[in-house]
Structure formats: structure tokens, C-alpha cells
N, C-alpha and C positions, 0 to 999 in steps of 0.2 A: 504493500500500500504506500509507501513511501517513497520507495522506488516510483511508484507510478507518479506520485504527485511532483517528483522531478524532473519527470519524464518530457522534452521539450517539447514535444508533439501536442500535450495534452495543456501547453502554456494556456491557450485563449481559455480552456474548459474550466479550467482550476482557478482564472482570474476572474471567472463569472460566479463563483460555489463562495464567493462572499466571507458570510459568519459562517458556513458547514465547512471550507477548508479551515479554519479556526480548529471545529469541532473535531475534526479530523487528528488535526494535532493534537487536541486534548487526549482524546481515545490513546492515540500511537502513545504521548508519553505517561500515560496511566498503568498502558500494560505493558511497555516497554523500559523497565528503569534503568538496566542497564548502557551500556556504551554503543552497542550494538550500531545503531540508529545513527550515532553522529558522522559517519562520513557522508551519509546521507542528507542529513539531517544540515553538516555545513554549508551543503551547496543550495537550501534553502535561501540559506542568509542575502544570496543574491536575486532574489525572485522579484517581479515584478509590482506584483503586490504587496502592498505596504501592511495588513494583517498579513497574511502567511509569515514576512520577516519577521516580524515581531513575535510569533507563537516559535517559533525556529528557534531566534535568540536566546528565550527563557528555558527552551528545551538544551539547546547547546552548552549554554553557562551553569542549570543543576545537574551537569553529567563532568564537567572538566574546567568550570569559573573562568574557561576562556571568554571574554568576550570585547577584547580590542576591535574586532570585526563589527561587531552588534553595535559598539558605542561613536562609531565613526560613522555608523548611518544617518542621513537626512532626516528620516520618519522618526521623531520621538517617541513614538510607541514601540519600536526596536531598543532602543537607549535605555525606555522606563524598563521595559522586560527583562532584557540585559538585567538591569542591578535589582531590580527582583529578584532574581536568580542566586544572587550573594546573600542574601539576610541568611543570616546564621552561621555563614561562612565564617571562620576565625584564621585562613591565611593571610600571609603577607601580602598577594597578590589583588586579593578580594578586598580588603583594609584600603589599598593603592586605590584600587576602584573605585571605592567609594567617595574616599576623599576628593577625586578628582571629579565627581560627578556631581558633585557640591558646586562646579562652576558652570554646570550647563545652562543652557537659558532658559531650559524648560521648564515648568512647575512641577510634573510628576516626575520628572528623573531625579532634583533636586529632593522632591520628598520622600521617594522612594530610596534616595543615599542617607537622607536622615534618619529616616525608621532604620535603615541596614547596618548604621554604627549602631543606634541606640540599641539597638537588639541585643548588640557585641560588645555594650558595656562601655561602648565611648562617650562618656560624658559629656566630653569637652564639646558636645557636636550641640549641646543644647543651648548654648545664646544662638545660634544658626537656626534653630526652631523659635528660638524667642522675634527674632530678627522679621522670621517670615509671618508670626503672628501682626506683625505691623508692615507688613509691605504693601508699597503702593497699588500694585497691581491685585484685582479681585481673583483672580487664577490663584497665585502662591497663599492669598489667606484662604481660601477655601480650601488647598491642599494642606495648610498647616494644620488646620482644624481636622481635617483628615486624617494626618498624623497622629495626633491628643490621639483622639480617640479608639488607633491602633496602639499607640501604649500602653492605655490604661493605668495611665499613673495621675493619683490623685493630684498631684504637686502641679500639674496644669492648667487644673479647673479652674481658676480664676482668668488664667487667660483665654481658653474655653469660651465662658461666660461672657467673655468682652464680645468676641465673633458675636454671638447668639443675638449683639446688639447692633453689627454691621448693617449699613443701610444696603449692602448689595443682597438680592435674594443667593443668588449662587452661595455667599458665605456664609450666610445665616443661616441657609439650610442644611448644610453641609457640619454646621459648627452645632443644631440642633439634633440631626442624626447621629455625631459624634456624641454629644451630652447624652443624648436617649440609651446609647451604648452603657454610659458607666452608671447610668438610673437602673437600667436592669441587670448590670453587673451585682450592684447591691443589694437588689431585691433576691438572688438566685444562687448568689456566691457563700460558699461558707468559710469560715474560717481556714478548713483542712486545703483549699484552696489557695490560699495566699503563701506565701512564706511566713511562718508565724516564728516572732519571734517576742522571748519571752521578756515582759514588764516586772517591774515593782516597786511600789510607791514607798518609800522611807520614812518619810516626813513634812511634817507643811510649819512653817516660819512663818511669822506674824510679827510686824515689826513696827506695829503702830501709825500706816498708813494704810492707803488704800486696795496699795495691794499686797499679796500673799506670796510667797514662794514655797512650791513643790519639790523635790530631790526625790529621784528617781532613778533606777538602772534600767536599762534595756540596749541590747545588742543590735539596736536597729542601726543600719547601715550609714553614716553621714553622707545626705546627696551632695549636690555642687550647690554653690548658695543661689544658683538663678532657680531652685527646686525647694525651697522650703516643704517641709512635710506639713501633713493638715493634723492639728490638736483639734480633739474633742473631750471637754470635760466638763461634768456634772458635777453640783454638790450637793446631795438629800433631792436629787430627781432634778433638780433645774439647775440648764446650763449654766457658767460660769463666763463670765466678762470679760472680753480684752483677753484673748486667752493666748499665751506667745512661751516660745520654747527655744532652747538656746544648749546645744554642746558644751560642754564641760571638759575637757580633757588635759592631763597633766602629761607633760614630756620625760625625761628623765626622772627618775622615782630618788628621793632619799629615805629608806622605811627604818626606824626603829624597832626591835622585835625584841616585847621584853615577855620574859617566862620565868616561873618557877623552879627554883631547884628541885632535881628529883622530878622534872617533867615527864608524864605519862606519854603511853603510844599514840592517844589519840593529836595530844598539844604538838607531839614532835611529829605528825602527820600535816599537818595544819602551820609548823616552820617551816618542813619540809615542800607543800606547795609554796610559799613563799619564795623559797629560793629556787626552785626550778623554774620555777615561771619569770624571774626577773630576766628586764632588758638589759643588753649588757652596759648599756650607760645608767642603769641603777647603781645605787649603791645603798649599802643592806648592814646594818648594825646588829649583833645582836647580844643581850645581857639576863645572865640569871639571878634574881633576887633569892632571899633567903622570907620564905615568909612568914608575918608574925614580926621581923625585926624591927624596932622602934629607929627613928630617926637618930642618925647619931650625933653628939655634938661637938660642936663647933670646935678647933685647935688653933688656936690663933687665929681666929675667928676666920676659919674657912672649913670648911666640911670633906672631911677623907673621901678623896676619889674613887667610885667604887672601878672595879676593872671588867673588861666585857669577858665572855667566853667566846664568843667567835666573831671577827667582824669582817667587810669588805670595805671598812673607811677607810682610809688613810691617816695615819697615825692616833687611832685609837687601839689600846692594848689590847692583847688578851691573858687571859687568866688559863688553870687548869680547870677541870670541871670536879676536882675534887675540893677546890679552891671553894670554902662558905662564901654566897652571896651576900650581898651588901640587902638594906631592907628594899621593898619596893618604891618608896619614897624618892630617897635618894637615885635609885637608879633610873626612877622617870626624869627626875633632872638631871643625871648626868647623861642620858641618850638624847635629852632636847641640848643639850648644848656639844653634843658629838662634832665634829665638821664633818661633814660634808663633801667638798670638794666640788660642791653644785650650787649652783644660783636657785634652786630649788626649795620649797618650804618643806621641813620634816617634817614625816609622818609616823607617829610613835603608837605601834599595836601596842596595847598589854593584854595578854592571855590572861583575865584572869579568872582563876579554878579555885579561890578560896578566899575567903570572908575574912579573915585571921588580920591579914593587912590592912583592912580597910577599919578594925574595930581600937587598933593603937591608938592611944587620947592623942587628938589632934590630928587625926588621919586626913577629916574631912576636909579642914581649912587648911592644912597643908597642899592637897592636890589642887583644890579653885585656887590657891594663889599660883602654885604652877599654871596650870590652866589660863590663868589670867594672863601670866610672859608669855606663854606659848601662844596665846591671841593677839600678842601686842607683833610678834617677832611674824606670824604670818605661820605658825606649826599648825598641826592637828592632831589632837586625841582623839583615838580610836579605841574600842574596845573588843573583844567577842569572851563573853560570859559565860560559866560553865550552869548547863541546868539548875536549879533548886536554891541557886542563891539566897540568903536572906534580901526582902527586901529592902530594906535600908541600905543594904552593898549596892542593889543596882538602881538604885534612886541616886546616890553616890555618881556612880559610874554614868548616868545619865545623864546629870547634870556637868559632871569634867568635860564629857565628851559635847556636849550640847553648847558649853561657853567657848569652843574651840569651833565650832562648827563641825565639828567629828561625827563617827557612824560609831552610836550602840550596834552589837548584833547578840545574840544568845544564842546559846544554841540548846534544837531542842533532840530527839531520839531521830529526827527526819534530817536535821543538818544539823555535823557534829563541827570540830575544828577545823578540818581540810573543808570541807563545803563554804562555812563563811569566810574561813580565808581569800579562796577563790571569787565569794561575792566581793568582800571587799576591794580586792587588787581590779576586778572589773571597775566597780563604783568609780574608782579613783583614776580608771583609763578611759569608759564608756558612759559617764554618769551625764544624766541631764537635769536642766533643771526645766522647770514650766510655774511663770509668774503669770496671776490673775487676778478679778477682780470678784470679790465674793463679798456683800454687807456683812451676812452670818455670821454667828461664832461656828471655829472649828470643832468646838466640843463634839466629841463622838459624832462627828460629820461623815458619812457613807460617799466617796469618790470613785468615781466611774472616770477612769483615763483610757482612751483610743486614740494612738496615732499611726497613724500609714505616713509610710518613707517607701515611693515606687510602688512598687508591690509586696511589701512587706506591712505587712499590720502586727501589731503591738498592742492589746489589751487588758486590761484589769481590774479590779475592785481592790478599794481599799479603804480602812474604818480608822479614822483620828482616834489617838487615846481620849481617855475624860479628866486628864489632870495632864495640863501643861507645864513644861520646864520653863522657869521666868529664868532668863539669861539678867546679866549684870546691868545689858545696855539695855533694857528692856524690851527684848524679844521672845516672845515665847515660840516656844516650840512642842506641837504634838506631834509623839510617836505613832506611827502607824503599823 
């Protein structure tokens, strides 16, 4: 059959068969996938008719991404086909392609190269989408809108939404069949559908204006900033105001790691992700207390330096491990004042698995005055707590960590040492924040956070404690 339709005899016949030589080609490359077809199949490219080249092309370039031949043609529907043919493509050659078809004149070869990076993860290709969402010409913005709505990514809808308002019908229609796409996307799509990636709300700050701040993890992916992702959030069932979101993320890490002497398997699973996981422009302290011991005093009015047991700083000692710990106290303040070697704020974990430390007279006001340097100098106290604590330890512990701007974590029989570990070191690489506007108190306030990045969605529940931490500067803070 193919043979035939190249056959030159039957030239006049096959230039009259319209859309069924079209159809023709559809058949041959449905049931033909293979290679077979293209010697054939190339001598189409030269054909008289401006559809047969065009079905030829797209059949040519999903068998072997040649299509130098196809892209040099007069008929843009040969061109658009052509790089049709590449979407999903991930060679060099087909990359080349694309980008180069980025300068045609035509709307659909140009939008058809956009969609064919965007497929392949090139970002960079999206002001070139933003670009044609405002071009002068009604062709390229109806083919942009076009575009949107082959993405499917939410971060477009606003410019979507402009088209929908075009005074050209070609674009408005075009920009409204697009929208109707991601109306029934939502209506019909499930979660198991998207890329889901996992949320979790930590806490909401109150800082005595009007608005609120969120602290939050999730693994959603950071778009390019012309793609903002869409926040949705609820507080007690009704939206929330001004709702805006913002990347977090620390470069080089300085962590503090302080534990107990005689640490158990689970604590040295939980240091142990720690240092595996670090980047190598980290740098990693770490110190074993003795606990129970009271602060010691003063010698000439300065306080015996305790010594670390293992560190990656640069000119911080180490000790043996048979070597008694110095009390907890002291060794929170000699890890916030460790160097470093970084332009970076410390970050000081304490492991802590036992009450003992925390009930020394003057335990409490000893830590918030740390707490308070460590705020002043730009550090953070961190914690992760071992089950069944008294509470008074981790009212304690929640307050150090809360005037620091630090993450409480506990751990329960579902996440032990190594699991919050791991949250935290995410927290502190992937953390987001989301500022809004809510009249309510947050007291035991029920939040409902959704955001999609691309096609990634990220959702969750999550319930305000009923008794807030009053920070120093007066912020409170519920745990969630």
C-alpha cells in the first residue's frame, strides 16, 4: 500500500484522495511501527501534496527523529509534524530540533517546539510560552492557549484566564476549550493520578499583625519563578486571605549534634542518618553530654570547655568516648559557639531521651537565655524528643526551640530517631513557608493546605495546638 501510494503513475489519483490519503497514513503507521516503511515512507516527503508530506514527516521522525528534510519544507504543516514527532524525544539531536524551531515563523511549529521541550523538562523554554501568551499576532495567542492547556499545569491559569478575555474569537475560544480541559481534569482526576507528593504542616506564627505564617515540608519540586504554584488554604472550612508561598532553603549546613552519653541504637541511628546524608560543604559537630550534670562553675570567671567526641569543624577537639560528658547545658553553649568555617547560621539538634537534664535548678532559665544568643546570632534550636517525656520537659523544649524559631519533633512508635532526623534535615533543605491572612484565632484551628507545582499536588490536614508558645518578642506560636 505504500509502495503504491508512491507509485508515480498513480501521482494525479493520490492528489485527489485528499483527507483519505491522510487516512491512509494513519492506518500504514498504526500497524506498521516498525522501520520497515521508511525508505518508503522518505520518498513521500517529496510529494506533491502538501497533507500526504506532512503525515510522511510525523511518520518519518517517530521511526528515526530525522527530520532536517520535513523542517526545510515550505508547507508548515510538514514542519509542525516534523517536531510533533520529537515530544518525548530526550536526544541531543531532537533537543537541537526543537530549539531551533523556536524561530520559525509559524505558530504551530513554534508551539508545537514548546510543548516538545516542556515535555522534556526544559524549563527554561517557559518565558517563550509566557512571551507568546502576549503576542501581537491572534494565531500565536491562540496557539499559546493551546499549549496551557496540553500541559496541564496549574501554574498557567492565570494566564489562561487573560486569553479567555481576548477580544479575538479564534483566542478566546481556543483559551476557553483549553480552561474546559483543566475544569474536567479536576472534576475526574484523582489524587493517584498526579504525582503526589507528601505535605506537612508544623506550625503557624502569629506575630501580632495581620498576617500569619505557616512552616511546612513538602518535596514539591521548585518551578522556575515565571510558574508560581497555586496555594489553597482553608481555616475551620473558609478560605484564607492573600494566600502567598515562598521557598525556604539553606545552602551549606552547619548542624550541631548533641546526645547523650551511653546513646542507644535507636539515637545512634538517627546521628547516623545525619551524617550520611550530609552535603559535603556541611559541616557536622558533634558532642556527648553527661546527663543529670549541673552547670559547672565559673574559674576565673569563665566556664571549662567541654570537649566534642566526634566533629567535622575545624578546630574543634575531640575527646574519647570513655571520656565523662560535660552536663547538657554547657554543651549546648559550647556547640552554638563551635566555628564553623561557614557564613552559615548553626543549627544545634539535641537528642533529647531524658528528663534528668532538664529538672537541674535553673535548667529552665539557663536554656531561654541561650536561646535568646542563639536568636540574637541568627542559630536554631532544634529538638527531636524521646516518647513519654514529662511534660514540663517538653513545654521546656518547646519553648527553647520556638524562641529560636527551631522545629520541636517527638517521636512516636511510627517515627522513631532516624525518621525525624531525616524530617528535619529535609525541613531545613525543602521547607516552605505560606503567609496569610486569617481575622480568627488559631486556637485549635482545623487547616486544609493544597498546592500543585506542575503536576505535582501536595495535600493535607492539619489541627493548631490549644495552648500557644508566647515567644519573648511576642509571637506566638501553635504547634500543629
Amino acid at each position: 500500500l505504500m509502495r503504491w501510494l508512491v507509485d508515480s503513475t498513480h501521482k494525479e489519483f493520490v492528489s485527489k484522495l485528499g483527507p483519505q490519503a491522510e487516512a491512509l497514513l494513519d492506518i500504514l503507521t498504526q500497524s506498521s511501527p516498525g522501520n520497515r516503511l521508511l525508505p518508503v515512507a522518505v520518498q513521500l516527503l517529496r510529494s506533491q501534496a502538501g497533507h500526504v508530506r506532512s503525515k510522511a514527516a510525523l511518520l518519518v521522525a517517530q521511526r528515526n527523529q530525522r527530520v532536517d528534510l520535513a523542517l526545510a519544507d515550505d508547507d508548515a504543516r510538514v514542519r509542525a509534524n516534523a517536531i510533533e514527532a520529537l515530544w518525548g524525544q530526550r536526544t541531543p539531536g531532537s533537543r537541537r530540533a526543537l530549539l531551533g524551531a523556536l524561530e520559525d515563523g509559524n505558530n504551530r511549529v513554534v508551539g508545537n517546539a514548546i510543548l516538545g521541550l516542556f515535555k522534556i523538562g526544559e524549563l527554561s523554554v517557559v518565558p517563550r510560552l509566557l512571551e507568546m501568551v502576549q503576542h501581537p499576532q491572534p494565531p500565536f495567542r491562540a496557539t499559546a492557549a493551546w499549549v496551557i492547556g496540553q500541559t496541564m499545569d496549574r501554574a498557567f491559569l492565570p494566564r489562561l484566564r487573560e486569553l479567555v478575555g481576548d477580544p479575538e474569537e479564534t483566542v478566546n475560544s481556543a483559551a476557553r476549550l483549553a480552561l474546559a480541559r483543566f475544569e474536567a481534569a479536576e472534576q475526574t482526576t484523582t489524587v493517584e493520578q498526579h504525582h503526589v507528593s507528601m505535605l506537612r504542616v508544623l506550625r503557624v506564627t502569629e506575630n501580632g499583625s495581620a498576617r500569619k505564617q505557616l512552616s511546612a515540608l513538602s518535596h514539591l519540586p521548585k518551578p522556575p519563578a515565571e510558574l508560581p504554584p497555586t496555594v489553597r488554604l482553608t481555616c475551620n472550612g473558609q478560605p484564607a486571605i492573600d494566600v502567598q508561598m515562598r521557598y525556604h532553603s539553606l545552602g551549606a549546613l552547619a548542624l550541631g549534634l548533641l546526645v547523650p552519653d551511653g546513646w542507644t541504637q535507636d539515637v545512634h541511628d538517627g546521628v547516623r542518618w545525619f551524617l550520611n546524608h550530609k552535603h559535603d560543604a556541611d559541616r557536622v559537630a558533634i558532642l556527648s553530654y553527661q546527663p543529670g550534670r549541673p552547670v559547672p562553675l565559673a574559674q576565673n570567671g569563665k566556664a571549662p570547655v567541654p570537649r566534642v567526641v566526634y566533629s567535622l569543624v575545624p578546630s574543634v577537639p575531640s575527646r574519647s568516648r570513655t571520656e565523662p560528658g560535660p552536663g547538657m547545658l554547657p554543651a549546648i553553649q559550647a556547640l552554638l559557639n563551635a566555628p564553623t568555617g561557614l557564613a552559615a547560621q548553626a543549627n544545634l539538634v539535641l537528642f533529647a531521651t531524658e528528663a534528668d537534664s532538664f529538672q537541674v535548678p535553673g535548667a529552665r532559665d539557663f536554656l531561654m537565655m541561650i536561646a535568646h544568643k542563639a536568636d540574637q546570632t541568627g542559630s536554631f534550636l532544634h529538638a527531636i524528643a524521646a516518647p513519654g517525656l514529662p511534660a514540663e520537659t517538653t513545654d521546656t523544649l518547646r519553648a527553647v526551640c520556638g524562641e529560636t524559631g527551631g522545629f520541636f519533633l517527638q517521636c512516636t512508635p511510627e517515627d522513631n530517631y532516624a525518621n525525624n532526623a531525616e524530617f528535619l534535615l529535609q525541613i531545613l533543605r525543602e521547607g516552605i513557608e505560606v503567609s496569610y491572612r486569617d481575622a480568627n484565632s488559631s486556637q485549635g484551628a482545623t487547616l486544609d493546605l493544597q498546592i500543585y507545582s506542575g503536576n505535582t499536588i501536595a495535600t493535607t490536614r492539619a489541627t493548631c495546638s490549644n495552648n500557644p508558645y508566647q515567644a519573648q518578642n511576642g509571637a506566638k506560636i501553635w504547634y500543629c
